[in-house]
N, C-alpha and C positions, 0 to 999 in steps of 0.2 A: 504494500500500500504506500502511494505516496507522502505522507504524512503520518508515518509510524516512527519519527524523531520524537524521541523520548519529550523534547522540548515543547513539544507542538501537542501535545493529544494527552491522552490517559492512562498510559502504559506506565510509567512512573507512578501515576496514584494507584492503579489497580495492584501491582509490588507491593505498598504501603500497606494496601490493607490486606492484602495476604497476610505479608509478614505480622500484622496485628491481629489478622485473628486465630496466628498460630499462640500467640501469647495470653489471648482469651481462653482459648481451650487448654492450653499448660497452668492457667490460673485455678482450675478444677483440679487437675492431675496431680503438682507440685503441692497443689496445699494439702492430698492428701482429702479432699472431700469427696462422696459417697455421689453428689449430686454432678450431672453434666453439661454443659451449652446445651443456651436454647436451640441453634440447630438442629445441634444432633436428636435433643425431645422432637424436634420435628420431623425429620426427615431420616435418621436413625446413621447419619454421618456425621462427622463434628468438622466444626470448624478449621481447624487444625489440616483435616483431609483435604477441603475444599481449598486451602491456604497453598499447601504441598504441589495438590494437583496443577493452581493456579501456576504457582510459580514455574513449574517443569513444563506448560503448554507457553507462557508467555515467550520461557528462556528457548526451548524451540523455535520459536517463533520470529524473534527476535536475533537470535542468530544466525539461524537460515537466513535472514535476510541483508545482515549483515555482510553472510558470501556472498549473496546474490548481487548485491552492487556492490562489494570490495573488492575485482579486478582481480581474484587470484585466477593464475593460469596454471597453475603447476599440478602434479598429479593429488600432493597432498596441498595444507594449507599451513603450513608454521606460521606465519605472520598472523592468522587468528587466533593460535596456541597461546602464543606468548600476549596477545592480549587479554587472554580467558587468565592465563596465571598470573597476570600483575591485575584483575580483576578481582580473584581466589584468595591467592595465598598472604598478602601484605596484610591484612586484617586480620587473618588466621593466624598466623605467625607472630599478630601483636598481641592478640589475647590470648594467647599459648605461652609467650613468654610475660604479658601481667601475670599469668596461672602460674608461671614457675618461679616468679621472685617473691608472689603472695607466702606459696608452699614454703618455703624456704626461711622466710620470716617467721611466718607459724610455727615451724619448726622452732624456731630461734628462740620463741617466746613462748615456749615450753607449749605451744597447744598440742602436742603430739609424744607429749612425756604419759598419755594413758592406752599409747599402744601396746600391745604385749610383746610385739619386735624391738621396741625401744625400754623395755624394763633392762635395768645394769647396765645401760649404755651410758658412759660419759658424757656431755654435752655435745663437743668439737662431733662424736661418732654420729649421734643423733642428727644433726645437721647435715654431715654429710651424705646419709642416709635418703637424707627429706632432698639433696640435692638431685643425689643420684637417683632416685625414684622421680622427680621431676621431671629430670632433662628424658626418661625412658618415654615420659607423659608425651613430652613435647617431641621426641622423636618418633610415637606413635601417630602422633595426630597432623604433623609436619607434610607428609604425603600423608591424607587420610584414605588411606585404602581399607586397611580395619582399624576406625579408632579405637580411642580408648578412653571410656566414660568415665571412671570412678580412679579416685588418687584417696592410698591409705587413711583413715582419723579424719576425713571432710565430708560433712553433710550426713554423718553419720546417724546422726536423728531424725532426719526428713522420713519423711513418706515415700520419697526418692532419692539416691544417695547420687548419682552423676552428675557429675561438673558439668560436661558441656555435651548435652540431648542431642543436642541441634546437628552433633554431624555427621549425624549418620545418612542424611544425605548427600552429603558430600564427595560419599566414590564414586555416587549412582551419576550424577551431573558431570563429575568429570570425566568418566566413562563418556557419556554422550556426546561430550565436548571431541574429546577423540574421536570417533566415528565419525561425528561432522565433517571433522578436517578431512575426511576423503570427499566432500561433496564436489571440488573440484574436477576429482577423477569421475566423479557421476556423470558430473552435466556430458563428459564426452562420451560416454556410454548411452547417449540418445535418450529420446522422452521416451519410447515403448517400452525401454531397458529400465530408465527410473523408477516408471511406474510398476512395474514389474514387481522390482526389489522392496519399492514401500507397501507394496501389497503382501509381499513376503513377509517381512518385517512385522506388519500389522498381525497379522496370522499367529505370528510366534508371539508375540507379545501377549495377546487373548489367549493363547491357547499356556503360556510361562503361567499366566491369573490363575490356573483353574487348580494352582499348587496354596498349599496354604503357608500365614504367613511366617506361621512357627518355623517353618521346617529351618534344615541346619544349610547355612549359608554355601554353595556351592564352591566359590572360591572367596579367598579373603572373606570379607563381612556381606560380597553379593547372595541375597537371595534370591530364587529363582520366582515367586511371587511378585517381588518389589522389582524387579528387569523386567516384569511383565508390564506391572501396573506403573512404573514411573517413565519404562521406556516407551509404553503409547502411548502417553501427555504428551512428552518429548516429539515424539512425533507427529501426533493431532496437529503441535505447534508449527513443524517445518512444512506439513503438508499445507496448514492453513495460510504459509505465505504465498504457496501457489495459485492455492482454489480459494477464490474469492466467492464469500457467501453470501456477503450483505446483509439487506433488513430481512429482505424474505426466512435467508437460511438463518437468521435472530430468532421472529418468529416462531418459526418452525420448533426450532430449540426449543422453546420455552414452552410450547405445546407441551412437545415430548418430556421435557421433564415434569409441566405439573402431575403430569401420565403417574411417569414413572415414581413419582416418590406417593401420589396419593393412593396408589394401589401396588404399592411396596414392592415392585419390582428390582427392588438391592439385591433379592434371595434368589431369582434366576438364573446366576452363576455369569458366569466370564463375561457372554457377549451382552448381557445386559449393564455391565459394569462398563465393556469399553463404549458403549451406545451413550451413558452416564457422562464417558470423558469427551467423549465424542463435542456433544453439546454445550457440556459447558464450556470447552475451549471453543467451537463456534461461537457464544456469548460472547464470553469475555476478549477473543481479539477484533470481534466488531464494536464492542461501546472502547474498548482502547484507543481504535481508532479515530471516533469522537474528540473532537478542538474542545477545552476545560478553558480556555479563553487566561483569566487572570490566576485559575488554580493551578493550571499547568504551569506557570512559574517556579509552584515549590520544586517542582520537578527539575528546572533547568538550575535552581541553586544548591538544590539538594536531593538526594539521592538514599536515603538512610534505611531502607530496605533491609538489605543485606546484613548492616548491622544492626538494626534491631531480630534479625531470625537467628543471628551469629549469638548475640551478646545477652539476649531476653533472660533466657536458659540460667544462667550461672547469675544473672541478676535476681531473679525469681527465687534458684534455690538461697542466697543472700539472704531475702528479705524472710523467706522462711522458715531458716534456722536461729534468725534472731524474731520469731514467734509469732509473726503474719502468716495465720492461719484461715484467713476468711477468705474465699475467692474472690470478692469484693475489693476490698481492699490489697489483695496484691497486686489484680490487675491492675489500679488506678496507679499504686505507686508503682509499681515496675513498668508501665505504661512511658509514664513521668522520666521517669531516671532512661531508661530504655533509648526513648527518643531520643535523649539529652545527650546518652554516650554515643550514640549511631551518628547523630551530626556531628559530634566531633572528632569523630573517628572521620567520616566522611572527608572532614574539612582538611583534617591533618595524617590522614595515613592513607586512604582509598582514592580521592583526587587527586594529590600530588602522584602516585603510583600509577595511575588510570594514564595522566601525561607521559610517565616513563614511558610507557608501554605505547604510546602511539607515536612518542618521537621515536623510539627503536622503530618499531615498523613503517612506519613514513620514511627514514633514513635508510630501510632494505630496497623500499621502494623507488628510491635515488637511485638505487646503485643499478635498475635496468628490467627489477622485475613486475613491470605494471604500474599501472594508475594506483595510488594513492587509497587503502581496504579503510571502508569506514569504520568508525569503532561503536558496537554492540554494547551504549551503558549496560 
């Protein structure tokens, strides 16, 4: 679509409030309450799902299209790689290492003298202990291929003991991110060939759902359920840059899901679930589309998405270990605090990085190989 610059339209507010109503429905979870989002009383899906699915059809969406006018020619695409990882990892990497100078303190100030690893250890061992067990944190989560939720004597009292929830999406997207990067060798494989393969793709994707979500991760922390269900969002989103749906296929949507959720159609397995994603990504990248006039502003100054879905998690279990137990009140205040560290993260770690990452690419693109990829906030 012409007019899918984050600056110009809805896709930046639509991110926004994914990311918050993943913090809405972790508000019920992390406090440890019995009770759930109104959604999910309604439609027997939570917010949280809707937030997930949201954001893995938009990030399809939005990066497919990003190759689409970014001028790569080559079989793969590196110069979108290296935008997705100065996109990723600067933020990751900054709240992994606040996570490892916290620990290490804590350690320092005796909060970890009531582990049973640390009885008869001397102080200086203790520390080093709390160090060494850190940096193992930060170097599980550093490439998060399987992270690593929980760090000894922390949150130990919650209803939930994991530092950081949040990232466990985070292999599944950058899995995607790689695949992507062959879209250039697609396009020369012809539209009968393209279509082909997304039909392929789709196929396994519904057909990965029909695994449950327990089962034991295939490789690393991939399950074969979650490759199902997050890889045909992903897709819904790359497909939807092509096929243009409009108001009609809006509509239509929105038919189909009152359908669907008023006569609980959740429980008819796979392909009513991927029919489920189907639609909602039809939705949501057509009101994206939609010009937000002077609201779409927040968008071109700020971008806090990402860091409130990054940072919500360990803010949350915070406020809950020091006894914010109401789901009421955590969400208001970690709402609060959430936004607050996401713009500043934005301001001073994700935007100056976001420039790295496009003068690098812009300066490969000097050196011979193609017009100038645009960059995919």
């Amino acid at each position: 679509m012409e007019n899918s610059n984050l600056k110009t339209n809805g896709y930046g507010i639509l991110r926004l409030m994914f990311a918050m109503s993943v913090v809405y429905s972790h508000s019920f979870a992390l406090a440890g309450s019995t009770d759930v989002d109104l959604l999910q009383r309604l439609t027997g899906l939570s917010c949280s799902h809707f937030g997930v699915m949201g954001f893995f059809v938009l990030s399809g969406f939005l990066n497919a299209q990003s190759l689409s006018r970014g001028g790569e020619r080559q079989w793969i695409a590196p110069r979108f790689l290296v935008r997705r990882a100065f996109r990723i990892f600067p933020l990751l990497w900054t709240m992994l290492l606040i996570i490892m100078a916290v620990y290490v303190i804590y350690a320092a100030t005796g909060g970890l003298d009531h582990l049973a690893s640390n009885q008869g250890l001397c102080y200086g061992k203790v520390v080093r202990g709390a160090w060494k067990t850190s940096f193992s944190f930060f170097r599980g989560n550093a490439l998060p291929w399987s992270p690593h939720y929980m760090l000894p004597g922390v949150f130990e009292k919650n209803p939930n003991i994991a530092v950081c929830g949040s990232l466990w999406t985070l292999p599944y997207e950058i899995l995607f991110y790689l695949i992507l990067s062959f879209t250039p060798l697609v396009k020369r494989a012809g539209k009968t060939a393209v279509i082909s393969m997304m039909l392929v793709v789709a196929v396994a994707s519904v057909v990965a759902t029909t695994a449950s979500p327990a089962t034991m991760p295939v490789i690393a922390s991939f399950q074969t359920y979650w490759l199902g269900t997050l890889g045909f969002a992903f897709l819904v989103g790359v497909m939807l840059n092509y096929v243009r749906t409009g108001a009609p296929g809006t509509v239509v949507s929105v038919i189909v899901l009152f359908i669907y959720f008023k006569y609980q159609m959740l429980t008819y397995g796979a392909v009513a679930r991927a029919v489920e994603t189907l639609c909602f990504g039809i939705i949501i990248t057509n009101l994206g589309a939609i010009s937000l006039g002077r609201i779409s502003h927040f968008s071109e100054r700020w971008d806090p998405s990402y860091g409130i879905y990054l940072l919500s998690f360990p803010i949350q279990q915070i406020l809950v270990s020091h006894g914010c137990r109401s789901p009421a009140a955590l969400l208001a205040l970690s709402t609060v605090i959430s936004i607050a560290c996401a713009c500043l993260t934005w301001e001073f770690v994700e935007r100056p990085m976001l420039g790295v990452g496009r003068r690098l690419t812009r300066n490969a693109n000097a050196g011979g190989h193609g017009r100038p990829a645009a960059l995919a906030e």
